[in-house]
DSSP file (Angstrom, degrees, kcal/mol; ACC not computed):
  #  RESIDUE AA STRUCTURE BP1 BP2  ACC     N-H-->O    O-->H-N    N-H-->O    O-->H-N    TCO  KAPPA ALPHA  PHI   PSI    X-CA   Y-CA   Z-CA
    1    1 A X     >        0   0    0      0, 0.0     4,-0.7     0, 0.0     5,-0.1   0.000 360.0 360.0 360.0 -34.2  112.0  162.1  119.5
    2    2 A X  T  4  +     0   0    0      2,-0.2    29,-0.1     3,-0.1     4,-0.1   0.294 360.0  51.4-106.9   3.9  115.2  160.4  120.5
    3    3 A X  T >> S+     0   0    0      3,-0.1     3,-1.3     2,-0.1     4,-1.2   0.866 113.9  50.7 -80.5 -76.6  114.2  160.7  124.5
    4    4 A X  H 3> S+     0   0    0      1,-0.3     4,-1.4     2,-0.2    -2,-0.2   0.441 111.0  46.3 -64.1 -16.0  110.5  158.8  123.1
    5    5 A X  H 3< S+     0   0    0     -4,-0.7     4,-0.4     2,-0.2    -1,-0.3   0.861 113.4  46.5-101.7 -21.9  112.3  155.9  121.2
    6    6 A X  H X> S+     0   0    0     -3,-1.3     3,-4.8     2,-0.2     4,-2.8   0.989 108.9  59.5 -52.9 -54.2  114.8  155.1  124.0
    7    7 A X  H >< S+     0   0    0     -4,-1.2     3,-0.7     1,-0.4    -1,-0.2   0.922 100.8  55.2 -29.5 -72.7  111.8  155.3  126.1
    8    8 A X  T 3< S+     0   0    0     -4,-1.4    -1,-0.4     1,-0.2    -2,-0.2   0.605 106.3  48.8 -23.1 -35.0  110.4  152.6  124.1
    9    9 A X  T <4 S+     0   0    0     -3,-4.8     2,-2.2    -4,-0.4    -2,-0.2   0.588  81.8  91.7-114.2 -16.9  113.0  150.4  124.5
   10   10 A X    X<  -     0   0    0     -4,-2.8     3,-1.9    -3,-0.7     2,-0.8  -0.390  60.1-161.2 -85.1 110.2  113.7  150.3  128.4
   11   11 A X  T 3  S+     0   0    0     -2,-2.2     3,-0.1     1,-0.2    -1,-0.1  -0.554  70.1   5.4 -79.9 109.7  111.8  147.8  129.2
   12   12 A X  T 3  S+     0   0    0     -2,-0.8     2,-0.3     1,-0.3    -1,-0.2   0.566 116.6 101.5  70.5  18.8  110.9  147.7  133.5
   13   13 A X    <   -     0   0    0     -3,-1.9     2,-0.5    -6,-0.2    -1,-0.3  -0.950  69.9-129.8-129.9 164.1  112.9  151.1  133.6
   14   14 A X    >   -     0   0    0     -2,-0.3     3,-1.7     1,-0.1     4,-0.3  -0.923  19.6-125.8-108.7 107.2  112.2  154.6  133.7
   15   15 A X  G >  S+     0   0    0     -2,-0.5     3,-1.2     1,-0.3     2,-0.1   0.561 114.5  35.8   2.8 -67.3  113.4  157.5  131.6
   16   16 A X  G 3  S+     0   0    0      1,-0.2    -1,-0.3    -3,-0.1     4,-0.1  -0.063  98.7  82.5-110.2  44.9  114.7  159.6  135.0
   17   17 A X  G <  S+     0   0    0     -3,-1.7    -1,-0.2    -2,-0.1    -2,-0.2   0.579  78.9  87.2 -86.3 -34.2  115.7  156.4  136.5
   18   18 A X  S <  S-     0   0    0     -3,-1.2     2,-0.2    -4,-0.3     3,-0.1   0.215  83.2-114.1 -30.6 154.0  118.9  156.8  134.3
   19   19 A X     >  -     0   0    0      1,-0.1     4,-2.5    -3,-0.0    -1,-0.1  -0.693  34.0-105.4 -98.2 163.5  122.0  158.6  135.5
   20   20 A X  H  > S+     0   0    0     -2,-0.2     4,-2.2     2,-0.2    -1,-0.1   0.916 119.6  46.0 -76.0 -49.1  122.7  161.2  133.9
   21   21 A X  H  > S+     0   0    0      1,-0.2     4,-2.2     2,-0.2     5,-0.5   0.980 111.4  55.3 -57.5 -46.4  125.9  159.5  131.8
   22   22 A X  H  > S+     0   0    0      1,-0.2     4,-2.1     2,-0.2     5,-0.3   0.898 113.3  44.4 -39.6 -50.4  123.6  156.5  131.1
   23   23 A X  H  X S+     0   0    0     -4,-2.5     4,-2.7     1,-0.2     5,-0.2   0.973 112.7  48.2 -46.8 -74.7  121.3  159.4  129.6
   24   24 A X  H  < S+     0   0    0     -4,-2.2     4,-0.5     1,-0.2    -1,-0.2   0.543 110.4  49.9 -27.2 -41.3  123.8  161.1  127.8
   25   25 A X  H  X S+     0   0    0     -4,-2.2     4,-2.5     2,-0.1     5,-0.2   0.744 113.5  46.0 -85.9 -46.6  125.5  157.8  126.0
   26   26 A X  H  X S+     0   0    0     -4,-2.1     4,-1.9    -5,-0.5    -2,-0.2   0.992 110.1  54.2 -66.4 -42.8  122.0  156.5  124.6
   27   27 A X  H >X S+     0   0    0     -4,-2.7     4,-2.5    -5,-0.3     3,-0.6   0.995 118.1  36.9 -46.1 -70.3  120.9  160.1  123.3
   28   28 A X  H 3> S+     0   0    0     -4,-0.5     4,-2.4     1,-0.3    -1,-0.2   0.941 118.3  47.2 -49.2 -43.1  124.2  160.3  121.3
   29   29 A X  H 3X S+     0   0    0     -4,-2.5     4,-1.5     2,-0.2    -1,-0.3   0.715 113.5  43.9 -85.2 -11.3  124.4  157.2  120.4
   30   30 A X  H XX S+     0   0    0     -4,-1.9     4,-1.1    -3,-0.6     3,-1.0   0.980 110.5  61.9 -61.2 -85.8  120.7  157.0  119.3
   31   31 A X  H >X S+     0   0    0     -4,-2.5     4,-2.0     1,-0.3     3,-1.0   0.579 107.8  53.3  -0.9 -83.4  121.5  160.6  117.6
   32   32 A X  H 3X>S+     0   0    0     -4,-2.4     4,-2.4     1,-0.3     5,-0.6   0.779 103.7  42.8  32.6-111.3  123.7  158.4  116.0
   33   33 A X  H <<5S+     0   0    0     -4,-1.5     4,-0.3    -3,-1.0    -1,-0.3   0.750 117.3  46.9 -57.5 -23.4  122.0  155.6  114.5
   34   34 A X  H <<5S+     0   0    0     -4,-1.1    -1,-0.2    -3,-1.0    -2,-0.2   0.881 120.6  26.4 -90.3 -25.3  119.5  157.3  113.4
   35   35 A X  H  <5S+     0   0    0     -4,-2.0     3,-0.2    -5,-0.2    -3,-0.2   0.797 131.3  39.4 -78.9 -41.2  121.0  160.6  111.4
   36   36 A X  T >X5 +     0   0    0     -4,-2.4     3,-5.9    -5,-0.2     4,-0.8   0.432  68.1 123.3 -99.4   9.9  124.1  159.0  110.7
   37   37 A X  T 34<S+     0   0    0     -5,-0.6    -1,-0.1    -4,-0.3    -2,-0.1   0.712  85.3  53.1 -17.2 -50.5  123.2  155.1  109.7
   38   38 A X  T 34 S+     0   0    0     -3,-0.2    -1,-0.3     1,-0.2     3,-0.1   0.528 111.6  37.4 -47.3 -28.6  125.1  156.0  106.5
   39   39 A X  T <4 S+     0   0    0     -3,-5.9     2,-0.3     1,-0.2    -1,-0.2   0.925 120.1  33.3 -99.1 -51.9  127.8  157.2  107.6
   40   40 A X  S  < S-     0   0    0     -4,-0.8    -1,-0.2    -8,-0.1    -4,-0.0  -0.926  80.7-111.3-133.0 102.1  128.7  155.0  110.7
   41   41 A X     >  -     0   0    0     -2,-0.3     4,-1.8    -3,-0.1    -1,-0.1  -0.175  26.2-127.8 -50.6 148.8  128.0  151.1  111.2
   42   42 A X  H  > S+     0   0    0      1,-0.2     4,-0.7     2,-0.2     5,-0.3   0.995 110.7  51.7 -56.7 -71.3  125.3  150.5  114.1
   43   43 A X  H >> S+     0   0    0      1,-0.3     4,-2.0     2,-0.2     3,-0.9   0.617 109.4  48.2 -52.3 -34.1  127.7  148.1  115.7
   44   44 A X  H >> S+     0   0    0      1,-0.3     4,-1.6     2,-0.3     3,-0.6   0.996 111.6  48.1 -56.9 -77.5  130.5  150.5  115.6
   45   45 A X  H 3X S+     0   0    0     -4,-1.8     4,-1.0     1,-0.3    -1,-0.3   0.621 114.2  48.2 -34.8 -36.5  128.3  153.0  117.0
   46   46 A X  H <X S+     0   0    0     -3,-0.9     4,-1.6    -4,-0.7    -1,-0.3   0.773 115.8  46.1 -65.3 -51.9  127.1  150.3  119.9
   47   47 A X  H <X S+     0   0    0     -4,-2.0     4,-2.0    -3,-0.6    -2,-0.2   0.858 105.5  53.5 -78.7 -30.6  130.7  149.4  120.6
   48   48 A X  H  < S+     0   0    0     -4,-1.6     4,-0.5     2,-0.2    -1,-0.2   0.768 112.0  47.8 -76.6 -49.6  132.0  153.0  120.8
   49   49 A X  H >X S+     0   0    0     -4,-1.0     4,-2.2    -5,-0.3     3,-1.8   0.933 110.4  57.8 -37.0 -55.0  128.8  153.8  123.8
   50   50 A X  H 3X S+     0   0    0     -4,-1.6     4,-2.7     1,-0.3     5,-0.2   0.906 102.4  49.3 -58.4 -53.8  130.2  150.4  125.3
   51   51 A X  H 3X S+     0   0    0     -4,-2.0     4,-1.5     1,-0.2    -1,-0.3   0.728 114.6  46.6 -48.6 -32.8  133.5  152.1  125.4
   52   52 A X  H <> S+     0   0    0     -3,-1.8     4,-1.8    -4,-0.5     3,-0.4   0.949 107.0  55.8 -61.9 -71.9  131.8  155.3  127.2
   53   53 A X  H  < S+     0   0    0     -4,-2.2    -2,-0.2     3,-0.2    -1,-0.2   0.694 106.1  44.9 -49.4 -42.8  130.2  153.7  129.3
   54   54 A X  H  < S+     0   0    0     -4,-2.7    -1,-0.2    -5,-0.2    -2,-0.2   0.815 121.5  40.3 -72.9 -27.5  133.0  151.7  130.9
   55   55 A X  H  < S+     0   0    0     -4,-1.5    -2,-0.2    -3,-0.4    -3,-0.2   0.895 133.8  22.3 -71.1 -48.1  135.3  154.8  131.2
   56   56 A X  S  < S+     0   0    0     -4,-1.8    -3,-0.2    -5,-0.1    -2,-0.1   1.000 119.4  44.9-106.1 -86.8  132.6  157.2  132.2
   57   57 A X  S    S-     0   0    0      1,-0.2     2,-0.3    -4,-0.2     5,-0.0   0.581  89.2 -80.6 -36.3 172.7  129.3  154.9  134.0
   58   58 A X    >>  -     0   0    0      1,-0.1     3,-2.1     2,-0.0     4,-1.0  -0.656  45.0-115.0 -91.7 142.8  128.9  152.1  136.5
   59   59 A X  G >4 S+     0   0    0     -2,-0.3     3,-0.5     1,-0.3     4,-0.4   0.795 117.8  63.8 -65.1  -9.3  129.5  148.4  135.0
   60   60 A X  G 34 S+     0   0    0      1,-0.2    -1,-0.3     2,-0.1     4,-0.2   0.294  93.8  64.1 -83.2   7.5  126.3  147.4  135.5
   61   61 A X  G X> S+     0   0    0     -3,-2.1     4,-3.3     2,-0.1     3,-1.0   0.755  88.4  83.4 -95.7 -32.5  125.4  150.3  132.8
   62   62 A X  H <X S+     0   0    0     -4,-1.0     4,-1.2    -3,-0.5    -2,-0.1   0.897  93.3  29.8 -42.3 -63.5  127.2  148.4  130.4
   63   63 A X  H 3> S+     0   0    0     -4,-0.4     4,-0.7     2,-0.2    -1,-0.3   0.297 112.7  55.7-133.8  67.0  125.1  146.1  129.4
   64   64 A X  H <> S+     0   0    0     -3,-1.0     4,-2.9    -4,-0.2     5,-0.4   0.629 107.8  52.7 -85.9 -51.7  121.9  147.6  129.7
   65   65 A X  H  X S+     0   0    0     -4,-3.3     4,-4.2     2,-0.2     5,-0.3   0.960 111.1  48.1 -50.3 -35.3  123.2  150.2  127.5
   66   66 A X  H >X S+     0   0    0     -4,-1.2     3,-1.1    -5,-0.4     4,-0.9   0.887 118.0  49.9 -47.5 -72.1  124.4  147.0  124.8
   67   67 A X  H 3X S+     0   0    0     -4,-0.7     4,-1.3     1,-0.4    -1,-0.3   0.542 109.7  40.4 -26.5 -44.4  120.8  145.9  125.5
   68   68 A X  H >< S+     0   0    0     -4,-2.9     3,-0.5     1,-0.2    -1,-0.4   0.919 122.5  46.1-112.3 -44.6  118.5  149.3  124.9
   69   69 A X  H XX S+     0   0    0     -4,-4.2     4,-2.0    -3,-1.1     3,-1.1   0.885 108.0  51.7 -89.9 -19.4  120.7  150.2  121.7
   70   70 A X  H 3X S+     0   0    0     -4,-0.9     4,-1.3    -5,-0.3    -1,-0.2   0.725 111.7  47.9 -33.7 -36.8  120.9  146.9  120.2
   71   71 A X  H << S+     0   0    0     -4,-1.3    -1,-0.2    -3,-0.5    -2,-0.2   0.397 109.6  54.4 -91.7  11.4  116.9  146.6  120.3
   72   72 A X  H X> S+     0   0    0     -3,-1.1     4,-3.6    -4,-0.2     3,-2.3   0.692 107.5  50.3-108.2 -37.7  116.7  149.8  119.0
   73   73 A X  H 3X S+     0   0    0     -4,-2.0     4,-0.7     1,-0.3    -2,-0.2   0.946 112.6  45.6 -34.6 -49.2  118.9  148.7  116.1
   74   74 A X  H 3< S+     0   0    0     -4,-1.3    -1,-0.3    -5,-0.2    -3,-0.1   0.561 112.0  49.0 -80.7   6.3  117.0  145.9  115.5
   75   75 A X  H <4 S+     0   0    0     -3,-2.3    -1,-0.2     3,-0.1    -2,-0.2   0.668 123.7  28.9-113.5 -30.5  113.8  147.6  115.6
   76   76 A X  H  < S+     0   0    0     -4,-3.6     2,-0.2     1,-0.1    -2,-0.2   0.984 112.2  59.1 -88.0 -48.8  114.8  150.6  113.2
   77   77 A X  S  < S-     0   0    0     -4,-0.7     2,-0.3    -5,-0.3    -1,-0.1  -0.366  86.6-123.9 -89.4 136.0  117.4  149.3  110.9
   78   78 A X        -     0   0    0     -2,-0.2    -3,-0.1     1,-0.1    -1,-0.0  -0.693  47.4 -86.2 -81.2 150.4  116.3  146.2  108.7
   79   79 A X        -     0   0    0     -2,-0.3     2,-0.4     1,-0.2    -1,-0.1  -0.035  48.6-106.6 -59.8 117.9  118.9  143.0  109.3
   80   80 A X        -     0   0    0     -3,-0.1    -1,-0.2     1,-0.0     2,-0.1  -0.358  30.5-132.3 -41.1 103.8  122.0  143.3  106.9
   81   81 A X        -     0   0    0     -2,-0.4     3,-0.1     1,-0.0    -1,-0.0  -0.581  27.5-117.5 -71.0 141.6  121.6  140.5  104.0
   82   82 A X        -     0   0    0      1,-0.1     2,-0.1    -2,-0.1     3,-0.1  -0.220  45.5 -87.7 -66.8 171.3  125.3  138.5  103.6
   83   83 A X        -     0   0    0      1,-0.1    -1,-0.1     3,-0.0     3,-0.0  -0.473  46.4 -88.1 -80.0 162.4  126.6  139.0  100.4
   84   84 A X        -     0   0    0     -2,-0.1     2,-0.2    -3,-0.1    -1,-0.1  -0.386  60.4-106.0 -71.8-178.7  125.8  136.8   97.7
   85   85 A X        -     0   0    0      1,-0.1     2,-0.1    -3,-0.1    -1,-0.1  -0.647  34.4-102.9-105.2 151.6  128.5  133.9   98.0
   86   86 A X        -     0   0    0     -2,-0.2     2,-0.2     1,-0.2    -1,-0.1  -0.263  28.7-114.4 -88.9 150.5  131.5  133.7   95.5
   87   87 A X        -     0   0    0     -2,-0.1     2,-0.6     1,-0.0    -1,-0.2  -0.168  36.3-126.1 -64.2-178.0  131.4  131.1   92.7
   88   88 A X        -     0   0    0     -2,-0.2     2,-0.6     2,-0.0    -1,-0.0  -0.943  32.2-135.7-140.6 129.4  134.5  128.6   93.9
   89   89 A X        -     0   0    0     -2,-0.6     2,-0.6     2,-0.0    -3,-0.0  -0.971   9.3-141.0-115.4 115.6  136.9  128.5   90.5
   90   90 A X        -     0   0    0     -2,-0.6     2,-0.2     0, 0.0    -2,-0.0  -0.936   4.3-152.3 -77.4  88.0  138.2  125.6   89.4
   91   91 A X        -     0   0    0     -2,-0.6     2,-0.3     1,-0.0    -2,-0.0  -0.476  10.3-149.6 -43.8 115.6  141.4  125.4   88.1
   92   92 A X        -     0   0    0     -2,-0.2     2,-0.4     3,-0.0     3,-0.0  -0.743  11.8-148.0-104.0 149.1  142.1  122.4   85.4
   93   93 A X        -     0   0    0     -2,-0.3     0, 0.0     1,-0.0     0, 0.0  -0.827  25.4-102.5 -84.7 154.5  145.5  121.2   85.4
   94   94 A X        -     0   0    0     -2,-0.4    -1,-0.0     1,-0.1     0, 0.0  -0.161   6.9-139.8 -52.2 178.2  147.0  119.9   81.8
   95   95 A X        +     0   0    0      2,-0.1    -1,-0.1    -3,-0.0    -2,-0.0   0.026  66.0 120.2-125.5   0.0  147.3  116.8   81.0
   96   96 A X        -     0   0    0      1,-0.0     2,-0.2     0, 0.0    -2,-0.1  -0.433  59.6-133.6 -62.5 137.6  150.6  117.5   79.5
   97   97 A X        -     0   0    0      1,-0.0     2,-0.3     0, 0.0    -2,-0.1  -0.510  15.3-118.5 -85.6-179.3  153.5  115.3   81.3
   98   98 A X        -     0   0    0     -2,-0.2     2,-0.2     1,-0.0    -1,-0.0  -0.794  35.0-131.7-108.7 130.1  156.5  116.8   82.3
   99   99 A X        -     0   0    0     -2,-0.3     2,-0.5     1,-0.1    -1,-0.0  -0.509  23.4-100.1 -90.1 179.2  159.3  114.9   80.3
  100  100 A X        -     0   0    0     -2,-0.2    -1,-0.1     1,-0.0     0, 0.0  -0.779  40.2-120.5 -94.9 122.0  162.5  113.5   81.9
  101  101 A X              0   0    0     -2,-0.5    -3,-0.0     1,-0.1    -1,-0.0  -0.439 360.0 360.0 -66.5 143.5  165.1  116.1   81.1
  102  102 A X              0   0    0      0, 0.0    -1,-0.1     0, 0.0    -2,-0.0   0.432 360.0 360.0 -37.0 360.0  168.7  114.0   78.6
């Protein structure tokens, strides 16, 4: 399942066109987004491959990898709504003066 939705998402590539780390980082990190959504923010989970990938891959793996889990984000998980926005609190001052101290 998690081979067939990557699949889905490389778009002019082929599955055992990958390298093997390339393979290896999308699987997990796919693994990932989908079992552990709950647990673990997608972007965390996206940045944490990035990290993989640059230690471990070729830089040109970088972002392709952003690329094919980000559209798989976007395809499974529905767009985060902001929170609703805070009322703004108004503070009145008195109207009391301040006397002049004797």
């Amino acid at each position: 399942d998690i081979d067939t939705l990557i699949e889905e998402h490389l778009i002019g590539w082929s599955f055992p066109r990958l390298t093997r780390v390339t393979r290896a980082i999308l699987r997990t990190a796919v693994a990932q987004i989908c079992y552990m959504a709950g647990d673990v923010a997608p972007a965390v989970i996206i940045d944490e491959s990035i990290m993989l990938a640059r230690k471990y891959d070729d830089d040109s793996a970088v972002p392709f990898i952003n690329g094919v889990l980000d559209s798989i984000v976007r395809t499974l998980l529905p767009p985060a709504t902001p929170p609703p926005r805070a009322e703004k609190i108004r503070i009145k001052r008195s109207a009391v003066k301040k006397s002049n101290p004797p």
